[in-house]
N, C-alpha and C positions, 0 to 999 in steps of 0.2 A: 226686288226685295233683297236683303242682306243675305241672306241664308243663301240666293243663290248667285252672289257674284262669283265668278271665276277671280280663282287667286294665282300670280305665279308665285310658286311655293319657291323659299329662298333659305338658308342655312348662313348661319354665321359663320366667319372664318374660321377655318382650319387651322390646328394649331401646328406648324411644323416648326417654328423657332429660325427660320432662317427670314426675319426680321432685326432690327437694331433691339426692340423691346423684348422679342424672344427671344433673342441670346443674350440680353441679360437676365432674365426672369428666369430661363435656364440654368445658367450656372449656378445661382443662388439655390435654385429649388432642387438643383439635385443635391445639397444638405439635409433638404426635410423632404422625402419622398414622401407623396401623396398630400402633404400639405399645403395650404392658401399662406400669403404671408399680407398680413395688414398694416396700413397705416391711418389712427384715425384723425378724420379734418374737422378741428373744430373752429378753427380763425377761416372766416368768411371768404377770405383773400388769398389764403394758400388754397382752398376750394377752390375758387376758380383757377388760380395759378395750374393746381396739378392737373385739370381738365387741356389747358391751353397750349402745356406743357405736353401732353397725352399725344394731344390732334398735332402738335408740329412734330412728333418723332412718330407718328403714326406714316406705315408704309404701305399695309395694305386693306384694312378697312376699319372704319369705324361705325360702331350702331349704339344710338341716345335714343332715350325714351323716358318721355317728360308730359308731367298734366298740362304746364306752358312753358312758353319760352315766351317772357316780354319780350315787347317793341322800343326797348333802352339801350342806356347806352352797352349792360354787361347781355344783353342778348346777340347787339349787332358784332360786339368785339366777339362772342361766343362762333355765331353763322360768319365773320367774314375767316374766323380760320378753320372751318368746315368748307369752308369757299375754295381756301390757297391749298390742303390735303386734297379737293377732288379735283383741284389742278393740277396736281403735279403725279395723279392716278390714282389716289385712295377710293376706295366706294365707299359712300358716304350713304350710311341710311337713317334719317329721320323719323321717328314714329311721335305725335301726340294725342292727344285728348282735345277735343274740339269746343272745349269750355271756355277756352281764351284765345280763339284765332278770327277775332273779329274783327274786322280792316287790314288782315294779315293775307286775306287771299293772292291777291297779285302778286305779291313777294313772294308767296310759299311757291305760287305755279312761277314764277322767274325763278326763282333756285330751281326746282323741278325741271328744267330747261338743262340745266347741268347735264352733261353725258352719264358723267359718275357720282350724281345727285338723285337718293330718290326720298320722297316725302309720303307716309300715308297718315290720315286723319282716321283715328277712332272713336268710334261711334258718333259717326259725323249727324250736326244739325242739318234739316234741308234749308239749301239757299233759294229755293223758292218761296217756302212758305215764311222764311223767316225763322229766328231763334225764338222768341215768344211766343208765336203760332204754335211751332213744332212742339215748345214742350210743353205745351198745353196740351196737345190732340195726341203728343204721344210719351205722354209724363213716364211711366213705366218703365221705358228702357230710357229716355232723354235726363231723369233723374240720376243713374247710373253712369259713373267716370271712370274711367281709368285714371288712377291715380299713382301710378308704379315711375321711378324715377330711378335710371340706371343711365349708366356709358361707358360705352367697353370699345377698348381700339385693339386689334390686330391680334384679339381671342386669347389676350396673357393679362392684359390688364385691364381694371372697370372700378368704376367709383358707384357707389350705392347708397342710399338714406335719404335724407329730408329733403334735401334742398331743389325746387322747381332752378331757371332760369331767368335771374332777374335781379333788379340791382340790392332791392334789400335780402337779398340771398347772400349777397358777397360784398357786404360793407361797402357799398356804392350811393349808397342815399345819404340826403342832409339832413332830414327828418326822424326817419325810422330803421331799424335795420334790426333781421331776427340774430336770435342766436341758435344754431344750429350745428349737425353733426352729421359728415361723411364717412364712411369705411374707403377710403382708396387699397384694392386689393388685387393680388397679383397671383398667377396659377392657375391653378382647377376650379378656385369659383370666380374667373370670368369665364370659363365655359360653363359653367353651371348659366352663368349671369345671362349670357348668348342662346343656352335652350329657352330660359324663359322667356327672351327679345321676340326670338323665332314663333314663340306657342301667338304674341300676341299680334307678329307683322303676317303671317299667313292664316289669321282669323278672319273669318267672313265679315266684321264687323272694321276691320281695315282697311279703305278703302281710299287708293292710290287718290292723288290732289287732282290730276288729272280728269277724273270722276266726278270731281264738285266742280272748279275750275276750268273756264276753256283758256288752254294753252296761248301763252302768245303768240300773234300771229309770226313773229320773226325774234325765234327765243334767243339768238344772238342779241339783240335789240336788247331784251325785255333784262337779259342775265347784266347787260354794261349798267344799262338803268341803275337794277340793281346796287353794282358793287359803286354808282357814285354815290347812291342815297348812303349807303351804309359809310362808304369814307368819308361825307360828308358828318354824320351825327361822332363821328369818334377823332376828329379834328380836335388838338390840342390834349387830347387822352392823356399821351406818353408821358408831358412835361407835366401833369398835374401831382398833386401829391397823392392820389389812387393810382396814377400810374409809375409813379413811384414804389411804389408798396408795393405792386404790383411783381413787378421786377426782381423782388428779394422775395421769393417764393418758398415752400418747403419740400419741392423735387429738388429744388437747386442744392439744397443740404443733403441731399440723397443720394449724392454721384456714386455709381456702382453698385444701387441699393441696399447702402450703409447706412447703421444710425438711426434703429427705428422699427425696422419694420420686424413684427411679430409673426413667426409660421403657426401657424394652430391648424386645428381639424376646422371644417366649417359644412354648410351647406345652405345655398340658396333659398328658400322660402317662398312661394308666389299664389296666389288665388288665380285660377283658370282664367281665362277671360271668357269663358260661358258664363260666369257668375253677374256679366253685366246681361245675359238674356233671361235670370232668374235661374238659372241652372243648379243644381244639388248635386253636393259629392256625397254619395251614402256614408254615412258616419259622422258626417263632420256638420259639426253646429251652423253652418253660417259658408264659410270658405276656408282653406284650406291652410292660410298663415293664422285667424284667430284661432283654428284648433290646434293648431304646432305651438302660439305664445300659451292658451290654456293648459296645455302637456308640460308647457316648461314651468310654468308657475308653481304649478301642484304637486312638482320634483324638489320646488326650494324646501332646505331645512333650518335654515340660519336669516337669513335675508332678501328683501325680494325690495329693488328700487324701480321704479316707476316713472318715466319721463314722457310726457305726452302734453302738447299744448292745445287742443281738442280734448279734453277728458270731459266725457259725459258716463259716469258708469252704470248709469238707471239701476235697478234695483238688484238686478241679478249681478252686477261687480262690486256693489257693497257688501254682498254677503258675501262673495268669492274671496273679495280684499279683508274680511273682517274673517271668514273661517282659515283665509290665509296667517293672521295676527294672533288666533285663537289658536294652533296650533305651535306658538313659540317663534315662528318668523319674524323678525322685526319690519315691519312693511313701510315703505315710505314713498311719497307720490309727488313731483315736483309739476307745476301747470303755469299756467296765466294767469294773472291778477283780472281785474276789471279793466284797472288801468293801462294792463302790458296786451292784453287781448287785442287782436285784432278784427276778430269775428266778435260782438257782442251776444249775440243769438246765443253762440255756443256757450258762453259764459252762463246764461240764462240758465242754461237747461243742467250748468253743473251744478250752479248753487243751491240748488235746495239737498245735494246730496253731503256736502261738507261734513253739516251735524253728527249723522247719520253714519259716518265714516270716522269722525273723530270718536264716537262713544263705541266705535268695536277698535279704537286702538290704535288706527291708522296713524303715520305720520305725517300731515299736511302742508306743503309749503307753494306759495304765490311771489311768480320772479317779479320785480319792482321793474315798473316804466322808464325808472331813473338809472338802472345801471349800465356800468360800463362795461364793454366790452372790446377786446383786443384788438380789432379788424377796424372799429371806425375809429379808436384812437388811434392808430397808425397811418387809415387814409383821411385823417382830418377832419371825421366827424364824432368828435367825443361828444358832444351834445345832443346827440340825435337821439328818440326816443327807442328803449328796447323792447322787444318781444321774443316771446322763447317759440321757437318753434322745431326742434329738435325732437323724436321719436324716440326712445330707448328705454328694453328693458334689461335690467341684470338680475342674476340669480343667483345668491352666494357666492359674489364675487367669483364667479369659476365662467358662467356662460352671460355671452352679450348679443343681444340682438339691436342692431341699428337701421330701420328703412323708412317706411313711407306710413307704416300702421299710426291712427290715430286709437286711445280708448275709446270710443263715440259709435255710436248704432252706426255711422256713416261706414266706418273702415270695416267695422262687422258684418253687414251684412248687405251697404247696395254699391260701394266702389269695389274696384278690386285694386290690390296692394301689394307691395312685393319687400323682401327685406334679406339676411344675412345672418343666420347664427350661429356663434363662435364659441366653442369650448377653449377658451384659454385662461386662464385664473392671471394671466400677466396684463392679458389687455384688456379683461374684467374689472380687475383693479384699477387700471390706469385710469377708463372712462369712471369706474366709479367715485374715485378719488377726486379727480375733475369737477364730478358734479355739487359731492360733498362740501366740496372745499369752496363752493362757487356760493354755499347755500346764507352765509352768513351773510354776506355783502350785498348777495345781488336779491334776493328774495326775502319777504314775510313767510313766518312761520303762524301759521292759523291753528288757534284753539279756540278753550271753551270754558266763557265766562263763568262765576255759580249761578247767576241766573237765566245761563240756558242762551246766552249773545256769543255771537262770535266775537274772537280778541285777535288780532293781528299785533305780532312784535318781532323788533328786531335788536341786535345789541349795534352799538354804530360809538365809534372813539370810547368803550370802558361803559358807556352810557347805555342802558334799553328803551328804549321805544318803541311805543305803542298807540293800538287805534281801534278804535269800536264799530267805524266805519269802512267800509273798502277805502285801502288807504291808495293816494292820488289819483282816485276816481270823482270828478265833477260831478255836481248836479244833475245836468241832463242826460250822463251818460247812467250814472243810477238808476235814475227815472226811466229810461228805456230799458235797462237789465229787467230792470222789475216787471215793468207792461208787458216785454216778451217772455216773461216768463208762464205769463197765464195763458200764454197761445198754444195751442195743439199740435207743436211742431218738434218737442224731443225726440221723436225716433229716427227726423229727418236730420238731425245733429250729427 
């Protein structure tokens, strides 16, 4: 049973600074004692950049914690320089969610082989019964993900927010690619970032690969395997125009960490990982980040913006968002179109709340499939189509919160989630402005016709434009918005 696996209990590194990263994070931070200093990642490509960046000046450990890591080309480039850090003696800790590690066993247990590799799977499916077996006969807890997305190297620095492992994470796809938002942050909350890694790598419901997978029989063998598979899929990378891009990163601009980075107050954010056993913290609605974002909302006096590409608010967030507007806040909510959605289902279960949100005041707006974003016009995919998938909220421009929380019954009350919130009115504004400024070009703004229809319009060259329908949403994809939206599945959104 989970509850009674023996765990070896393990602690993030120690922060003494007698690192290349901690004696620069040092220096700098003895300017702002007791403060975190941020940097946020919005261009997909410096994302990865300052990750890859992290792990080669990484000396003595690093700990990632991701819902997935694809099987691409921006996951192999991700594990082969997890690979060259536990070669040269970093401890490498891996933790993910077992949602997306399917045809991934081998490789996880060949990395796992590693001396100073370790891997644990949370809340693993059984490999006997199968994935659809299991969460059928054990829907309850199989329903429940960890969803938390952090990576902290050598207990000074950690990046934190939206982004899984994967190519339309970091403008790597020809198709699609999100748009999204990192905190890269340095100080006291990557150890903050480190306790919360620790609450969820010594949890009984993490359970070493070892455990699922039988080792190979000669893990030297199984590790070489490995590293040709992966040098083989990243063959021709460097010369590409991704790898290109790639190369002109935003640490590289950072030399001495200058130019950028913000010290502010902060602290960590996370939901227990008991919350994927059903677990209750007295007091708290649900878990323990949607009552810390509820606290912060109901502090706004001026403005309260909204960024979630999952927004499902059911009935109790339109009155929250509407008693939030009713009190003189200006409220405004940025999501996914039909078109830019990824997930259809979720779209489903937002739309019938639109109406309902525009007549208490709300500000509504839908990013366009068609916009451009900075990351794949750089690595050569300006045609690809867009999705928002960024988390953030602000509150009179003063506080910012950036992680993993979606609006959605899902983030509320059956994943658990982690995130970052900053008091600082400099980096408040900055992401705020970002967004504001983003809203013209890249999104419809949703209102409300007189006779009671929704209106989509945007201004585009001096000109407005407008639509009565979900605008570059097809046929068939309508038709399914709509059918699922009669199915009994909004709370599972």
């Amino acid at each position: 049973m989970e509850g009674e696996r023996p765990q070896n209990s393990a602690k993030a590194a120690r922060v003494d600074g007698d690192t290349f990263l901690g004696r620069l994070v040092a220096e700098e931070a003895g300017e702002h004692p007791g403060l975190s200093g941020f940097v946020p990642l919005s261009d997909g490509i410096d994302a990865l950049g300052a990750r890859l960046i992290l792990i080669d000046r990484a000396e003595r450990s690093i700990d990632a914690q991701y819902y997935f890591i694809l099987n691409d080309v921006t996951g192999h480039l991700f594990v082969s320089r997890l690979l060259a850090a536990a070669d040269r003696g970093v401890h490498v800790r891996l933790l993910v969610d077992d949602i997306a590690t399917r045809s991934l066993d081998v490789g996880m247990a060949e990395l796992d082989g590693h001396p100073n590799f370790e891997i644990r799977i949370f809340n693993p499916f059984s490999r006997r019964l199968g994935r659809i077996l299991h969460f059928v006969m054990n829907f309850r807890r199989a329903n429940r993900r960890m969803h938390n997305k952090s990576f902290t190297v050598d207990g000074v620095a950690t990046v934190v927010g939206g982004r899984n492992i994967g190519a339309e994470y970091f403008a790597a796809r020809e198709d699609v690619n999100f748009g999204d938002l990192d905190l890269l942050g340095f100080g006291p909350v990557a150890r903050d970032v480190g306790v919360a890694f620790d609450a969820y790598w010594n949890d009984a419901l993490a359970a070493p690969i070892a455990e699922l997978v039988r080792p190979a029989r000669d893990p030297d063998a199984g590790l070489e395997s490995l590293r040709a598979r992966i040098a083989g899929s990243l063959e021709g990378l460097e010369s590409s125009d991704y790898g290109e891009a790639l190369r002109s990163t935003l640490l590289d601009r950072l030399q001495g960490m200058e130019g950028g980075v913000e010290w502010a107050p902060a602290h960590v954010v996370y939901d227990p990982p008991g919350k994927i056993r059903g677990e209750k913290v007295p007091g708290q609605i649900a878990g323990r980040l949607a009552t810390s974002l509820l606290h912060a909302i109901g502090k706004a006096e001026r403005e309260l913006l909204v960024v979630s590409p999952y927004f499902v608010p059911l009935g109790v967030g339109v009155e929250l968002l509407g008693a939030t507007r009713a009190r003189g806040v200006r409220s405004i909510v940025l999501t996914n179109s039909l078109a830019s959605s990824d997930v259809v289902a979720v779209h489903s279960g937002y739309a019938p709340f639109r109406i309902p949100l525009l007549r208490r005041g709300v500000e509504l707006f839908e990013s366009r499939s068609d916009a451009r974003m900075a990351g794949p016009i750089r690595a050569g995919a300006a045609r690809s189509r867009s999705s928002l998938h960024a988390k953030i909220f602000v509150v009179d421009r003063r506080r910012l919160f950036v992680g993993s929380f979606n609006w959605d019954p899902r983030s509320v009350a059956i994943n658990t989630e982690m995130g970052i919130m900053v008091d600082s009115p400099v980096l408040a504004r900055r992401v705020a402005e970002l967004v504001m400024a983003l809203l013209p070009s890249a999104a419809w703004r949703v209102g409300e016709t007189g006779s009671g229809r929704l209106r989509w319009s945007r201004t585009e060259a001096g000109r407005e434009l407008s639509a009565t329908r979900e605008p570059g949403a097809g046929f068939w994809r309508r038709l399914l918005a709509a059918i699922l939206r009669w199915l009994p599945i909004r709370e599972q959104l």
